[in-house]
VEXMI-843766 format. One line per field, with one value per residue: residue in one letter; x, y, z of N, C-alpha, C, O in turn; chain. Coordinates in steps of 0.1 Angstrom, whole numbers. Layout:
<atoms>
type c(a,...) .
n.x c(X,...) .
n.y c(Y,...) .
n.z c(Z,...) .
ca.x c(X,...) .
ca.y c(Y,...) .
ca.z c(Z,...) .
c.x c(X,...) .
c.y c(Y,...) .
c.z c(Z,...) .
o.x c(X,...) .
o.y c(Y,...) .
o.z c(Z,...) .
mol c(A,...) .
</atoms>
This chain:
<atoms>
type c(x,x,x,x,x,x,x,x,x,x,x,x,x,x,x,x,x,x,x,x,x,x,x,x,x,x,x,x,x,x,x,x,x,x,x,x,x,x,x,x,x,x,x,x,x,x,x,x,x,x,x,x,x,x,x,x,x,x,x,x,x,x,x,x,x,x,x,x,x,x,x,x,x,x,x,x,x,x,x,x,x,x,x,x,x,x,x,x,x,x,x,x,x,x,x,x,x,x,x,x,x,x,x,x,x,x,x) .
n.x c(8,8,10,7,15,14,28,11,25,30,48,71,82,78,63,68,51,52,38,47,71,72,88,100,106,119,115,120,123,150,150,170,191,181,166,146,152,166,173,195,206,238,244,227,199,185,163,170,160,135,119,104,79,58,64,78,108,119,149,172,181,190,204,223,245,242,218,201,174,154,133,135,140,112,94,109,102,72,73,76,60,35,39,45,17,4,11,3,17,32,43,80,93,126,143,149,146,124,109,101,88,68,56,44,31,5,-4) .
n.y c(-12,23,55,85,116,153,187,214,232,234,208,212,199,164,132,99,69,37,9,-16,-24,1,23,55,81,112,136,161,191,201,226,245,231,214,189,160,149,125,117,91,65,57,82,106,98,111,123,139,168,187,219,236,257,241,215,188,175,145,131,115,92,81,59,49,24,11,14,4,-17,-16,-5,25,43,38,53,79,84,83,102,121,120,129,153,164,161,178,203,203,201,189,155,144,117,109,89,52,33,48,55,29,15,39,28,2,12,20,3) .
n.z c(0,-8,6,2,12,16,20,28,17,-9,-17,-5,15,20,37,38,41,47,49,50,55,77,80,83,58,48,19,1,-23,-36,-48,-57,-67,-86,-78,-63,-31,-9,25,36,44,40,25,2,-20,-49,-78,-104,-120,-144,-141,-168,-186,-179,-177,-158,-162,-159,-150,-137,-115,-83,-59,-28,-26,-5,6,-12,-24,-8,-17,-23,-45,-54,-37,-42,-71,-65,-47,-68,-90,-72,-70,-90,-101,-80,-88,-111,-131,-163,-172,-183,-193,-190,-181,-181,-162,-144,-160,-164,-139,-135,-157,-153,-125,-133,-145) .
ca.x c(0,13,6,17,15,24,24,0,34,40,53,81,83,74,66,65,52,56,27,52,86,75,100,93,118,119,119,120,124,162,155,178,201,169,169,144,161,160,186,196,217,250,243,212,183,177,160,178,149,140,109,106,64,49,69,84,115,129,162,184,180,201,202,232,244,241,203,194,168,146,121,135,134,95,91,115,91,61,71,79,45,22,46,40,3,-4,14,-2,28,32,54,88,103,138,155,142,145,115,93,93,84,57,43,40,20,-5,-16) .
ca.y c(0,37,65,100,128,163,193,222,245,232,198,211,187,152,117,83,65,24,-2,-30,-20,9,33,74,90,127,136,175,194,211,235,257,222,204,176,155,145,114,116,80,53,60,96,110,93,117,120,151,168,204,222,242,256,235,205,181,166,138,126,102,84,76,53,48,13,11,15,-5,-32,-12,5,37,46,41,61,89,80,85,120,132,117,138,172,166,161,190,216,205,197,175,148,139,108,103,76,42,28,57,52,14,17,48,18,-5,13,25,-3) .
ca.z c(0,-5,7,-5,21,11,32,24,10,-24,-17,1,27,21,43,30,56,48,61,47,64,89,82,78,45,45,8,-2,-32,-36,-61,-64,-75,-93,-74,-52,-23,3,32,35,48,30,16,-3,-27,-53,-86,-109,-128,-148,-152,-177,-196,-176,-182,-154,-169,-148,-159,-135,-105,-76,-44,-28,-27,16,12,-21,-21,2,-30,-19,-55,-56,-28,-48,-79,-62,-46,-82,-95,-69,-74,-107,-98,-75,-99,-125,-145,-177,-169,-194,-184,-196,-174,-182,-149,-138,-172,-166,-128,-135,-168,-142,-114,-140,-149) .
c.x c(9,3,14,8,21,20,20,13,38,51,68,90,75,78,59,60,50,51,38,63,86,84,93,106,108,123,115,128,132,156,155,192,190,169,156,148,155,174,187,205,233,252,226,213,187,174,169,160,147,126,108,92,63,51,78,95,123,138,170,181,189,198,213,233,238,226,196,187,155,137,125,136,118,94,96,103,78,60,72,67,36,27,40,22,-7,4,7,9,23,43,60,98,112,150,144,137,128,106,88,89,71,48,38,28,8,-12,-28) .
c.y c(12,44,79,114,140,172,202,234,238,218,200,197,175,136,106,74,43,17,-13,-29,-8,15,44,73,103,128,153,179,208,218,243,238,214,191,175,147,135,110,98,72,56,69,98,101,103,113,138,148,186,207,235,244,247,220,202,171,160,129,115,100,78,73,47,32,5,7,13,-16,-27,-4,17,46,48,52,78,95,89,98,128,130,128,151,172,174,176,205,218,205,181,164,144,131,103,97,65,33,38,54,39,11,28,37,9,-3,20,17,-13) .
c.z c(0,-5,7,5,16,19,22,18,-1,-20,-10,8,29,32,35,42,45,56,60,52,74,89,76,66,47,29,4,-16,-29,-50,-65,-73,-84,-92,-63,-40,-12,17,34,42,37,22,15,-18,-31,-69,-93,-116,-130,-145,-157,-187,-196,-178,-168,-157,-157,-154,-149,-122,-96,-64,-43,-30,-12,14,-1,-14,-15,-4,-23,-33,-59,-46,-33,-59,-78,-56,-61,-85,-91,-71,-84,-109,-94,-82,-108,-135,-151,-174,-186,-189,-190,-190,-178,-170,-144,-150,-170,-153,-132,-146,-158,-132,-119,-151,-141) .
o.x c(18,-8,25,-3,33,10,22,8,50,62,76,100,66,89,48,68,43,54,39,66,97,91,83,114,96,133,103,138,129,159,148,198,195,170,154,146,144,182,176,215,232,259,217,222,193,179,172,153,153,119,112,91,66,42,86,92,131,135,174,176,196,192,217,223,231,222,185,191,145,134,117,132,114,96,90,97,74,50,69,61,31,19,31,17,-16,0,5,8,17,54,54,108,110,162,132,127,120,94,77,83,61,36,26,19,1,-19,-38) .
o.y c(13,43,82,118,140,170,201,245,236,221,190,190,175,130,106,73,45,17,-21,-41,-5,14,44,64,105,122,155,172,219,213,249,238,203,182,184,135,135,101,92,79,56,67,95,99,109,102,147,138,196,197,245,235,239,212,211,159,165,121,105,111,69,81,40,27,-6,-3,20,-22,-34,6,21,58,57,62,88,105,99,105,139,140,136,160,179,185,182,216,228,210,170,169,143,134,93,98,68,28,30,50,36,0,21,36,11,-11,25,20,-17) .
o.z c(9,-10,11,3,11,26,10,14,-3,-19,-11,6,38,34,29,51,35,68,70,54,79,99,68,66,46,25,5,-20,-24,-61,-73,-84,-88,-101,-55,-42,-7,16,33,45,24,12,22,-26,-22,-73,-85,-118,-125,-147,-151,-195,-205,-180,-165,-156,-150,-163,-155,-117,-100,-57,-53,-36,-10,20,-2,-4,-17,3,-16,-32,-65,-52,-29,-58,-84,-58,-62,-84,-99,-75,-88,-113,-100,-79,-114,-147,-148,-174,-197,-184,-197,-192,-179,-170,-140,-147,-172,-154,-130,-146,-155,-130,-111,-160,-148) .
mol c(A,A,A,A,A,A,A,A,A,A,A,A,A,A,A,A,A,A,A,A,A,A,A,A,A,A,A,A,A,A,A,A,A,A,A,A,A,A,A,A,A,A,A,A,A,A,A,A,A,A,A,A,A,A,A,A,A,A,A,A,A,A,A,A,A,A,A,A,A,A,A,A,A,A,A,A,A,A,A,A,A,A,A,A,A,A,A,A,A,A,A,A,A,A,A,A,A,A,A,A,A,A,A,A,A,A,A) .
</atoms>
């Protein structure tokens, strides 16, 4: 089950909260570096991404190796999805890893 929490300022500050492993992730939006961020076990989670007339372009994906295995990618995923969402942006997904995870959970 997910669930996507956002706080009432523009997705600033996001919790993931986890029925199936119980763990919180803090995920917030750097951008001034255009990056979604996940502090983490062996550094930071993030996703690099632009936007640009109304366009969400998410480009590359990173989880360290310390804190693989543990979908903290979906959880990255899934904060970019609802930003997307409550902006009202277009999504442009150019990592493959993130297009073939977002075909997946829409179907």
């Amino acid at each position: 089950m997910r669930e996507v929490v956002l706080s009432k300022d523009s997705a600033k500050a996001y919790i993931y909260i986890s029925q199936v492993i119980m763990e919180t992730y803090t995920i917030h939006d750097n951008a001034a570096g255009n990056r979604f961020e996940m502090p983490v076990e062996g550094g930071t989670a993030y996703i690099t991404y632009r936007v640009f007339d109304g366009v969400l372009t998410l480009f590359y994906i990173f989880v360290p190796p310390e804190s693989r295995g543990r979908k903290l990618s979906a959880k990255l995923i899934d904060y970019a999805l609802a930003y997307a969402e409550e902006q009202g942006l277009t999504l442009d997904v150019r990592c493959p890893y993130m297009a073939g995870y977002i075909e997946r959970i829409q179907k």
